[in-house]
C-alpha positions in Angstrom: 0.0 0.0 0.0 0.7 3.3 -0.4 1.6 6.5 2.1 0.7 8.0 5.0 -2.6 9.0 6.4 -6.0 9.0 4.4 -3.8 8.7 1.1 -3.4 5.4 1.8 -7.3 5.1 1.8 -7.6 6.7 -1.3 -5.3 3.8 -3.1 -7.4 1.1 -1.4 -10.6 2.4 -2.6 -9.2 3.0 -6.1 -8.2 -0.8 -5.8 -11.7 -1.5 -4.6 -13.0 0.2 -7.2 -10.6 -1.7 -9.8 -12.3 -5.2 -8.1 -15.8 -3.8 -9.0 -14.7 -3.8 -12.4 -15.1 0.1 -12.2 -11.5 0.9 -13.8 -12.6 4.7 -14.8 -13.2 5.2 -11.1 -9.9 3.6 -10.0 -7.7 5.1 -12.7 -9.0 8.6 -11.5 -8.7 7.9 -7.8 -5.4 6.7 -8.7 -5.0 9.6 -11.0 -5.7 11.9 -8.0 -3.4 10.3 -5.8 -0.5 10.1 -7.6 -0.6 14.4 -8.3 -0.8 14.4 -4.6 1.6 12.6 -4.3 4.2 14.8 -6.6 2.8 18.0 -5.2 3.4 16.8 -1.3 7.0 17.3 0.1 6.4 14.7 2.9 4.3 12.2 0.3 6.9 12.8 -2.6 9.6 11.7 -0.1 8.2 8.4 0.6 9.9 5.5 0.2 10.2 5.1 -4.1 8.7 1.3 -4.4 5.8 2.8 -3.0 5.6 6.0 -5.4 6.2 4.1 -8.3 3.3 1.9 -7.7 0.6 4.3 -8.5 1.4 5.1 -11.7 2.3 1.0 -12.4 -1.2 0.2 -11.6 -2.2 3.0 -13.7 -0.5 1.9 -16.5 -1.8 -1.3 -16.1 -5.4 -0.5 -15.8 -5.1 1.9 -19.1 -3.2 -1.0 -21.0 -6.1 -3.4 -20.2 -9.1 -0.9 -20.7 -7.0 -0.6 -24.0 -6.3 2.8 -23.9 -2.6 2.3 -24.7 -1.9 5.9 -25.8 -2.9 6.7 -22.0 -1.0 4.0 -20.9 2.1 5.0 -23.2 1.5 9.2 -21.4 1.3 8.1 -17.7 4.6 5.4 -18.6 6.2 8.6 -20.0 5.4 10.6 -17.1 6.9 8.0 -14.5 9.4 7.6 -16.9 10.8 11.7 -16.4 9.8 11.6 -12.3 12.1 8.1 -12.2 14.6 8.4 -14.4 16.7 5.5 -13.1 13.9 3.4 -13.2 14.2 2.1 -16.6 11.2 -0.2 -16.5 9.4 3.1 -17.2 11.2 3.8 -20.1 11.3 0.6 -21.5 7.2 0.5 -20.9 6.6 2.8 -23.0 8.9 2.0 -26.1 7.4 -1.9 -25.3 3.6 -0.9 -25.5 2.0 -1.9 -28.7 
C-alpha cells in the first residue's frame, strides 16, 4: 500500500473500485493520488517502491481498458519523475 494517512485510503478504494470492475473510477482515484503525491513534500519523499506503484497500476489498468496511448502518457510521465527506473522507459517504447 501506499503512504501515509488517508492517502493510503484513497489507493485502497481506487483498488476496490478496480475489483468492481469500475476501472474509470480507480484510474481517477489513482489519477488523484498520484498528483498528490508529486505536489506533497512529505508524500513525494516516501519510500520510491511505493511511489512508483501508483502510476504501475495506472499503467496497467489503461493498458487493459486498451487505452494504450494513455498508458504510453502516464509510462512517459513516471518515466521523467524516475529516471533510473528504466522499467518506465522501457514501458513505454514496449507498448503496442
Amino acid at each position: 500500500a501506499v503512504g501515509p494517512g488517508h492517502h493510503q485510503h484513497e489507493f485502497l478504494a481506487a483498488e476496490a473500485a478496480e475489483r468492481t470492475s469500475d476501472i474509470g473510477r480507480a484510474e481517477a482515484m489513482l489519477a488523484g493520488l498520484d498528483a498528490a503525491i508529486a505536489a506533497d513534500s512529505v508524500l513525494s519523499s516516501l519510500v520510491k517502491r511505493y511511489l512508483k506503484e501508483v502510476p504501475r497500476r495506472r499503467i496497467r489498468l489503461q493498458r487493459d481498458a486498451g487505452d494504450v496511448a494513455a498508458a504510453r502518457r502516464i509510462a512517459a510521465e513516471a518515466a521523467t519523475r524516475f529516471p533510473t527506473d528504466e522499467g518506465f522507459a522501457a514501458f513505454v517504447d514496449g507498448l503496442d
